[in-house]
C-alpha positions as CSV (number, residue, x, y, z in Angstrom):
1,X,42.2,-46.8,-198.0
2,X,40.8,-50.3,-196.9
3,X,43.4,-50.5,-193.9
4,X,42.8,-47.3,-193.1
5,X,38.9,-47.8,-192.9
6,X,39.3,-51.0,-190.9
7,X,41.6,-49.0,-188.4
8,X,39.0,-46.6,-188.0
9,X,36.2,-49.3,-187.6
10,X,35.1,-48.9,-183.7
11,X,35.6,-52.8,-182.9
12,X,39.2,-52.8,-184.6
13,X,40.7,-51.6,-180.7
14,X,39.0,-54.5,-178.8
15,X,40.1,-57.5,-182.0
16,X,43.6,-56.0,-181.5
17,X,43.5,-56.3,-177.8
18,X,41.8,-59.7,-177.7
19,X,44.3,-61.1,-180.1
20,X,47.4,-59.9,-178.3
21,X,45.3,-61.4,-175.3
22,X,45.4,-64.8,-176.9
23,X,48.7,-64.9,-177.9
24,X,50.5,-63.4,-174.1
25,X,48.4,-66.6,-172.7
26,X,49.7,-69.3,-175.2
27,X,53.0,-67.5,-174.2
28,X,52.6,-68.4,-170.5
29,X,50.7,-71.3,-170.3
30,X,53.9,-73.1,-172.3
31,X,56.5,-70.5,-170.9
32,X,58.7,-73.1,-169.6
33,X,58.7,-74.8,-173.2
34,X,59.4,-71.5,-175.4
35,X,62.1,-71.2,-172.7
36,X,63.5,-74.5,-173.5
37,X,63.5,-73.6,-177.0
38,X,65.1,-70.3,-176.9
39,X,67.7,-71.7,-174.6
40,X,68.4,-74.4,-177.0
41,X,68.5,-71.6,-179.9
42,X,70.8,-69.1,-178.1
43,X,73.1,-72.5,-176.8
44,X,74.3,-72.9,-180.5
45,X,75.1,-69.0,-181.1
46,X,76.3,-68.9,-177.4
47,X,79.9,-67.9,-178.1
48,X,78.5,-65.5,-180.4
49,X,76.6,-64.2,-177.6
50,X,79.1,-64.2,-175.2
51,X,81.6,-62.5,-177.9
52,X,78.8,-59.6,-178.5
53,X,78.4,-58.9,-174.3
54,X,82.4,-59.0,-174.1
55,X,82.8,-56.6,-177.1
56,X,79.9,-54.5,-175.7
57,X,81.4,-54.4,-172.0
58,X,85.1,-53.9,-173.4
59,X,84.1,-50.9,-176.1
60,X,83.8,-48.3,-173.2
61,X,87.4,-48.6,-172.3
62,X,88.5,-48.9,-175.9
63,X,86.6,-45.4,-176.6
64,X,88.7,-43.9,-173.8
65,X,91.7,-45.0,-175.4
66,X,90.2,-44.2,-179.1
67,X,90.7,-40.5,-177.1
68,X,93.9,-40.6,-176.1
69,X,95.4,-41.7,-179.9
70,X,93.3,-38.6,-180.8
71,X,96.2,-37.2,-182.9
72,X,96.5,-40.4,-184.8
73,X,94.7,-39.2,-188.5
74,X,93.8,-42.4,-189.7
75,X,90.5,-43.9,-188.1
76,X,91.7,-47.9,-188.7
77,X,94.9,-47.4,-187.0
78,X,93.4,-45.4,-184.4
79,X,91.0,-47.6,-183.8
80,X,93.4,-50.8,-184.3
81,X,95.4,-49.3,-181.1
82,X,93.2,-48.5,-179.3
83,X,90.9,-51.7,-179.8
84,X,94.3,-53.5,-178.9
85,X,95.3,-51.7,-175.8
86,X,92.1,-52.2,-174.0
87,X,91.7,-56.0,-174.6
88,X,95.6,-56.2,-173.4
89,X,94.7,-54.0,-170.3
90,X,91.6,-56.4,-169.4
91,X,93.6,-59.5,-169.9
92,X,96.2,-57.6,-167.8
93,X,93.6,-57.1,-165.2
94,X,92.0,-61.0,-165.2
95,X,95.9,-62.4,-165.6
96,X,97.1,-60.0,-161.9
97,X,93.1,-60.7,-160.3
98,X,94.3,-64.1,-160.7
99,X,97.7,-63.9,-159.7
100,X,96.4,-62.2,-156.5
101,X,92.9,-63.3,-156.0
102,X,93.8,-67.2,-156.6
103,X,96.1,-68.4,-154.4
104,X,94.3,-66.7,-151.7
105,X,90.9,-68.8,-152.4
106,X,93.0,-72.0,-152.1
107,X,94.6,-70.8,-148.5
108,X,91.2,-69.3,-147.3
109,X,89.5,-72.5,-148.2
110,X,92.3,-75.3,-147.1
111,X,92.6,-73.5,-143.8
112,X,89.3,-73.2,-143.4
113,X,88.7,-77.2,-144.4
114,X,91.3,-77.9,-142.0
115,X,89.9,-76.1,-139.3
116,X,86.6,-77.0,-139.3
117,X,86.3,-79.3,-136.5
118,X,87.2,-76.2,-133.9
119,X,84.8,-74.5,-135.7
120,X,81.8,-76.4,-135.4
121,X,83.0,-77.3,-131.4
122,X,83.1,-73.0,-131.0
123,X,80.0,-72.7,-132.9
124,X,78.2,-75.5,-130.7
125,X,79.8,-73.6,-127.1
126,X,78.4,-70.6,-128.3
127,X,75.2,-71.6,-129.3
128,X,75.4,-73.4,-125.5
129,X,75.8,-70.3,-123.9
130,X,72.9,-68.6,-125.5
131,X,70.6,-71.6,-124.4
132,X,70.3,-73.8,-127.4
133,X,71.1,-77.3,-126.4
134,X,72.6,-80.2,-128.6
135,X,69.2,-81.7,-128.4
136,X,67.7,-78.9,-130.1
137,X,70.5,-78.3,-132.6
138,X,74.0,-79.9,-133.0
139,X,76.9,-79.1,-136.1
140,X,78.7,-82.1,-135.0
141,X,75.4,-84.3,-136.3
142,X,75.9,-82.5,-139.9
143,X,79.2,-82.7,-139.7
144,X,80.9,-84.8,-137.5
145,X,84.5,-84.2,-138.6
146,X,87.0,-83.0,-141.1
147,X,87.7,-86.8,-141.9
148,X,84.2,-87.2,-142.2
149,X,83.1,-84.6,-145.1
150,X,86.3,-85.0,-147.0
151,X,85.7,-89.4,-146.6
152,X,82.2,-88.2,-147.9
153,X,83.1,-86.3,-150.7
154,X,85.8,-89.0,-151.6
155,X,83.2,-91.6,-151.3
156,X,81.1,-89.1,-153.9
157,X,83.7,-89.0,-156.4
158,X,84.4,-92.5,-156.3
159,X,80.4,-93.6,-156.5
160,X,79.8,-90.8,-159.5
161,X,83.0,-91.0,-161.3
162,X,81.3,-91.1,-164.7
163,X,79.4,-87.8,-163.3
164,X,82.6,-86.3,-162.2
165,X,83.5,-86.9,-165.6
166,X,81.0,-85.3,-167.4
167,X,81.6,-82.2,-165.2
168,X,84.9,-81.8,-165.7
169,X,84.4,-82.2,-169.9
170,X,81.8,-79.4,-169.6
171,X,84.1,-76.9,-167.4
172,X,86.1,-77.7,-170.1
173,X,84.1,-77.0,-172.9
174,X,82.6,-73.7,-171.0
175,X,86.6,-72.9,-170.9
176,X,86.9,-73.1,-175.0
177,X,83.8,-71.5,-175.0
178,X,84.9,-68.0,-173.1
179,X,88.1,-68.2,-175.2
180,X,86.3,-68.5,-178.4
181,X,83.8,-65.6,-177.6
182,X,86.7,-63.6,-176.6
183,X,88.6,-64.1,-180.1
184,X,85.0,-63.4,-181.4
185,X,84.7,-60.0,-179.4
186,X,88.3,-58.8,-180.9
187,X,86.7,-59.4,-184.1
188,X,83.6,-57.8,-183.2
189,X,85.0,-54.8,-182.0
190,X,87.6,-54.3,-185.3
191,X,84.5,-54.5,-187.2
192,X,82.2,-51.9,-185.4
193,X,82.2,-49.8,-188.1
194,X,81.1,-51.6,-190.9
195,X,78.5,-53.5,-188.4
196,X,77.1,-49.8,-187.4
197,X,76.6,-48.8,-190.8
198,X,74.8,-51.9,-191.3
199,X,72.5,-51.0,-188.7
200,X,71.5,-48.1,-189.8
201,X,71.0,-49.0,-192.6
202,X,68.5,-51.6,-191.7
203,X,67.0,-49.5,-189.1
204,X,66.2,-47.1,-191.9
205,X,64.6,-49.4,-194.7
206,X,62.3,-51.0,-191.5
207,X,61.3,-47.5,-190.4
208,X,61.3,-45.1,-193.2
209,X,64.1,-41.6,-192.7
210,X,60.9,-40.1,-190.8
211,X,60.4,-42.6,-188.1
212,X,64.5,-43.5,-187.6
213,X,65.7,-40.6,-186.4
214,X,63.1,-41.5,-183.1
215,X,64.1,-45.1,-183.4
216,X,67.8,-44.0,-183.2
217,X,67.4,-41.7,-180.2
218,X,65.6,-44.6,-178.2
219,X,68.2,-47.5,-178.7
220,X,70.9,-44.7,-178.5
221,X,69.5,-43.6,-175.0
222,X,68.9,-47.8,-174.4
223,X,72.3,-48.5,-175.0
224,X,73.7,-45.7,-172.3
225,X,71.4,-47.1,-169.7
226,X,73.1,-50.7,-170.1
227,X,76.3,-49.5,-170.7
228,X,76.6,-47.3,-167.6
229,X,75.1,-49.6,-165.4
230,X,77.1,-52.5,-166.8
231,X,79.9,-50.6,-166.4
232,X,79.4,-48.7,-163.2
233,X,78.3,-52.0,-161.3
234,X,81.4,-54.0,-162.1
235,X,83.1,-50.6,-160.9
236,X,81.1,-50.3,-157.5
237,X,81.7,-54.5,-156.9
238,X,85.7,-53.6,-157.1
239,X,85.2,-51.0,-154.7
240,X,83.1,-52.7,-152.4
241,X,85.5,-55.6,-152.6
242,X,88.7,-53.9,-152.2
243,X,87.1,-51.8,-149.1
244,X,86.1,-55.0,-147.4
245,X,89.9,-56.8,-148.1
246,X,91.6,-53.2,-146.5
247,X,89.3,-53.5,-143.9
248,X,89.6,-57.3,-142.7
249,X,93.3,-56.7,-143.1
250,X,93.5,-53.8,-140.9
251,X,91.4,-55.7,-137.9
252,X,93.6,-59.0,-138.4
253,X,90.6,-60.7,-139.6
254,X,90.8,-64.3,-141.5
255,X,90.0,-65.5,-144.8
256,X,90.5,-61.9,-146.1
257,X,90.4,-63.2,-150.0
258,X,87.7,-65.3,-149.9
259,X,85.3,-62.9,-147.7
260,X,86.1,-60.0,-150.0
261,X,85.8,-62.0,-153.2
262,X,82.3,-63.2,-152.0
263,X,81.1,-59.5,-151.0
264,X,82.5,-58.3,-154.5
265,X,80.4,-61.0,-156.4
266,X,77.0,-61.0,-154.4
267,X,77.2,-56.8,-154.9
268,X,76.7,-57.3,-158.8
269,X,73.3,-58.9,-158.0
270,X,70.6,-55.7,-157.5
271,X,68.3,-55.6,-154.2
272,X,69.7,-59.1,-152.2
273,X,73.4,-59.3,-153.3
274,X,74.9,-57.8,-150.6
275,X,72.8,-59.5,-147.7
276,X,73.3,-62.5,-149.5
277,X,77.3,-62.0,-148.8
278,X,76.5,-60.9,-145.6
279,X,75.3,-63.7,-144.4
280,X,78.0,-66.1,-146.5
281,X,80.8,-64.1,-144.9
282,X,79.1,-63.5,-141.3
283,X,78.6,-67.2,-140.7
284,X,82.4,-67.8,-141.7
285,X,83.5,-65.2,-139.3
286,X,81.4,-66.6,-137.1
287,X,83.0,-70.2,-136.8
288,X,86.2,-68.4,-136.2
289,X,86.0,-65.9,-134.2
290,X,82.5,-64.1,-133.1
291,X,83.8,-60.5,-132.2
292,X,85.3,-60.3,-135.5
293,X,82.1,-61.6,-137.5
294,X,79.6,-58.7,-135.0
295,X,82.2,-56.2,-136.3
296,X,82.1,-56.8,-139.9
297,X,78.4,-57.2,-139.5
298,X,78.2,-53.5,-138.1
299,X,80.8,-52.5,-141.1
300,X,78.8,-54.2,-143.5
301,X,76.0,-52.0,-143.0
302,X,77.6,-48.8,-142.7
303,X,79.4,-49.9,-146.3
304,X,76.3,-51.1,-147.8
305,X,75.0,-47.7,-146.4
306,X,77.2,-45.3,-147.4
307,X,77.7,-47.3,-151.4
308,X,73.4,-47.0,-151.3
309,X,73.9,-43.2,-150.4
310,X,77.5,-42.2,-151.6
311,X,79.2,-44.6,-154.0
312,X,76.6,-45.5,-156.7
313,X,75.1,-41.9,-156.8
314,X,78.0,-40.8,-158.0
315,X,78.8,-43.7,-160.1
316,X,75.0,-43.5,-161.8
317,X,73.9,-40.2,-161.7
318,X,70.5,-40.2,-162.8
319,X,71.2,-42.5,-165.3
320,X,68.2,-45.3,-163.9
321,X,65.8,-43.3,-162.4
322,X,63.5,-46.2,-161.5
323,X,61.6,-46.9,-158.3
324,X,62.9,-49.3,-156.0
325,X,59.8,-50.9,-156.1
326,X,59.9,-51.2,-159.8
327,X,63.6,-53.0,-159.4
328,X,62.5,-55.1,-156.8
329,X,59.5,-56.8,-159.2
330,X,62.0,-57.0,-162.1
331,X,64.6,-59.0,-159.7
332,X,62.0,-61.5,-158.5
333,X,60.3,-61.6,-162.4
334,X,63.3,-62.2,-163.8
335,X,65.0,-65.0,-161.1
336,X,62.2,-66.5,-161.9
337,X,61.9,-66.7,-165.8
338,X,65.5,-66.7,-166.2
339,X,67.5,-67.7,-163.4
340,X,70.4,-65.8,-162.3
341,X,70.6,-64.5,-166.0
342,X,66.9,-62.7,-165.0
343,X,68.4,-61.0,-162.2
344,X,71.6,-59.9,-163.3
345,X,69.7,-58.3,-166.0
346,X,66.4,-56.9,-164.5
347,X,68.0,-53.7,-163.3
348,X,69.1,-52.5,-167.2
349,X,65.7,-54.2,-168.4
350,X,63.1,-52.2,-165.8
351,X,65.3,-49.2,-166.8
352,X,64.6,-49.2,-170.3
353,X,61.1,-50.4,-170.0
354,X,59.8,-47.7,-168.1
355,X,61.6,-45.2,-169.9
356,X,60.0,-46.4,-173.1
357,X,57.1,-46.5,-171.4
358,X,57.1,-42.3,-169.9
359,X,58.7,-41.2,-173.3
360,X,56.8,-43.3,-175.6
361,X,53.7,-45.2,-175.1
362,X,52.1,-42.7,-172.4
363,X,53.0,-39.9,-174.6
364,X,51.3,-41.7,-177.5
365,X,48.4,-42.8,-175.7
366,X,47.8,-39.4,-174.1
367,X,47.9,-37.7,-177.8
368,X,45.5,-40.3,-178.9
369,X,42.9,-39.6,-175.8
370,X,43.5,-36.2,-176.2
371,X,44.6,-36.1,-172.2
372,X,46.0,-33.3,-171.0
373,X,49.9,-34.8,-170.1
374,X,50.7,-32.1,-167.9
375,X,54.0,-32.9,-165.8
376,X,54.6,-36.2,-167.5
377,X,54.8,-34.9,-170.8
378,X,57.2,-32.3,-169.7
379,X,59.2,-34.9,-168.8
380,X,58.8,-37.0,-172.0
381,X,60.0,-33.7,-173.6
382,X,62.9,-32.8,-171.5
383,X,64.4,-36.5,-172.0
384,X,63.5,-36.2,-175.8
385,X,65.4,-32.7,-175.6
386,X,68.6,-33.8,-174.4
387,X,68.7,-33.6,-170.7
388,X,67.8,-36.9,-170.1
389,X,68.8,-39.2,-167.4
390,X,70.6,-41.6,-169.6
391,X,73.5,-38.0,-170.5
392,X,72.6,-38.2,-173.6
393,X,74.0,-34.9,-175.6
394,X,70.7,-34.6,-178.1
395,X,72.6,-35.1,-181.2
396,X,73.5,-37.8,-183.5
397,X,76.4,-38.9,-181.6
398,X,77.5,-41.7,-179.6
399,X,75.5,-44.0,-181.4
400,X,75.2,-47.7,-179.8
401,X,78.1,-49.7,-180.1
């Protein structure tokens, strides 16, 4: 009865939101310290971690299969097979990317090295032709030769051979790292049962049976946003890769592997990926040969058009349903706080917060107001209903993984 008086009290609001006042400004005024400390925190669980987003990206896949041993009676062995067949299909896929992808990055990049001087000298004649003098600016003073960076960068290694060192013990290290968390994620994956029912059961003695069924719809719907665009963006990268190598090979352009493993990277990062890899592969076209660098230029922006329009539509559905705007301030808040970690992630993160934010808080604060919701809690209700944007089917199934 006492907490529910103080509740009640008319000054309890404003002490509440002072307090959580306080404590969001201690949090930024030493932001770059609690980051420091989390980072520390997380670096000793990091294979862990890394295990957990493997499992989580590889489970999908493993589901599909779990479908196709759907004859198979027994849950462990169906689940052993299937578990098995879809890490030995993504090993199969990293072992042939390799294989493929590989050697061409070596040839692209030694024949590139080695050509460098003609390069520069055709970069320098065309930038001569369009008025820019030597005066005004000159490659040949960045670089002067071939011999020249690689003497430089043999002069580097020699000078900072303990920092060499170093680097090459932490590549390492980062190597045992990825092939611990990977064991981890076989383990993690064999064990999804048992760590499910452990959830739940959690979830349940937190919440109470009245307020987990709600609990369980929002982290189930949470876990389709992430896992489709997780999913569907590595999807839409390969795509946008493998158009780009067809493409350069058809028009006899150079450095076909390298170009094409560049646009396929920079397209996982939201909003400035792909005129990130634009510009990398334009300005490598460009030392080579100008008409081919214009024409991918035009092509990149009739492929960037059509995968805006086309491709990830179809890939996404409605699954994000978040403003561009809203994406745009999550990429630059989260470069920002986290790095490339931040940005990678914003997309899934600005997804989830303003759906919790339409389905949940607004609802809640409108009920408490007594505001009329009006369209937006139609909404609210439809994506509590089942047709949500997420393709959740409203039941108790496909719980997060």
């Amino acid at each position: 009865m006492k907490t529910g008086k103080i509740r009640n009290a008319p000054w309890y609001s404003l002490a509440v939101a002072i307090c959580i006042g306080v404590l969001l400004y201690f949090f930024l005024a030493d932001f770059s310290n609690i980051r420091a400390g989390i980072n520390t925190f997380f670096g000793y669980f990091s294979p862990v971690i890394l295990g957990c987003i493997i499992a989580y990206i590889v489970n999908p896949l493993a589901g599909l299969f779990s479908r196709l041993f759907s004859r198979i009676k027994k849950d462990g062995t169906r689940r052993l097979l299937s578990n098995a067949l879809a890490f030995f299909v993504v090993v199969l896929f990293i072992f042939f990317t390799g294989l493929i992808l590989v050697p061409q990055l070596i040839d692209s990049i030694s024949t590139f090295v080695g050509n460098l001087d003609g390069y520069i000298a055709t970069v320098n004649h065309m930038l001569e032709n369009l008025g820019v003098t030597k005066s005004m600016f000159d490659l040949s003073s960045i670089i002067d030769s071939t011999e020249n960076l690689l003497g430089t960068i043999s002069t580097y290694i020699k000078e900072n051979s303990k920092t060499v060192l170093d680097t090459s013990v932490n590549v390492g290290m980062v190597v045992f790292r990825w092939v611990i968390a990977f064991i981890l994620s076989i383990y993690l994956l064999t064990e999804k049962p048992r760590l499910k029912s452990g959830v739940h059961r959690l979830l349940k003695a937190l919440f109470g049976e009245e307020r987990y069924e709600e609990v369980h719809i929002f982290l189930r719907k949470c876990d389709k946003i992430c896992n489709r665009y997780i999913v569907y963006n590595l999807i839409d990268s390969l795509i946008i890769g493998g158009v780009n190598a067809v493409f350069m090979t058809i028009c006899g352009m150079q450095y076909v592997g390298l170009i094409s493993f560049v646009a396929a990277v920079t397209n996982l990062i939201p909003t400035f990926g792909p005129m990130i890899g634009a510009v990398i592969a334009v300005f490598i076209l460009l030392m080579v040969n100008p008409t081919h660098a214009l024409i991918f230029l035009i092509f990149t922006l009739v492929l960037q058009t059509c995968d805006a329009y086309v491709i990830k539509p179809k890939l996404f559905g409605n699954s994000l349903g978040v403003s561009g705007l809203l994406i745009m301030v999550g990429v630059i808040a989260g470069g920002n706080m986290f790095g490339v970690i931040g940005i990678l992630l914003a997309v899934p993160a600005v997804a989830i917060i303003d759906f919790a934010y339409s389905t949940m808080f607004l609802p809640w604060l409108e009920k408490k107001h007594g505001v009329n919701s009006g369209e937006a809690g139609n909404e609210s209700l439809s994506l509590k209903s089942g047709n949500d944007a997420v393709g959740d089917n409203g039941g108790k199934k496909n719980d997060p993984a």
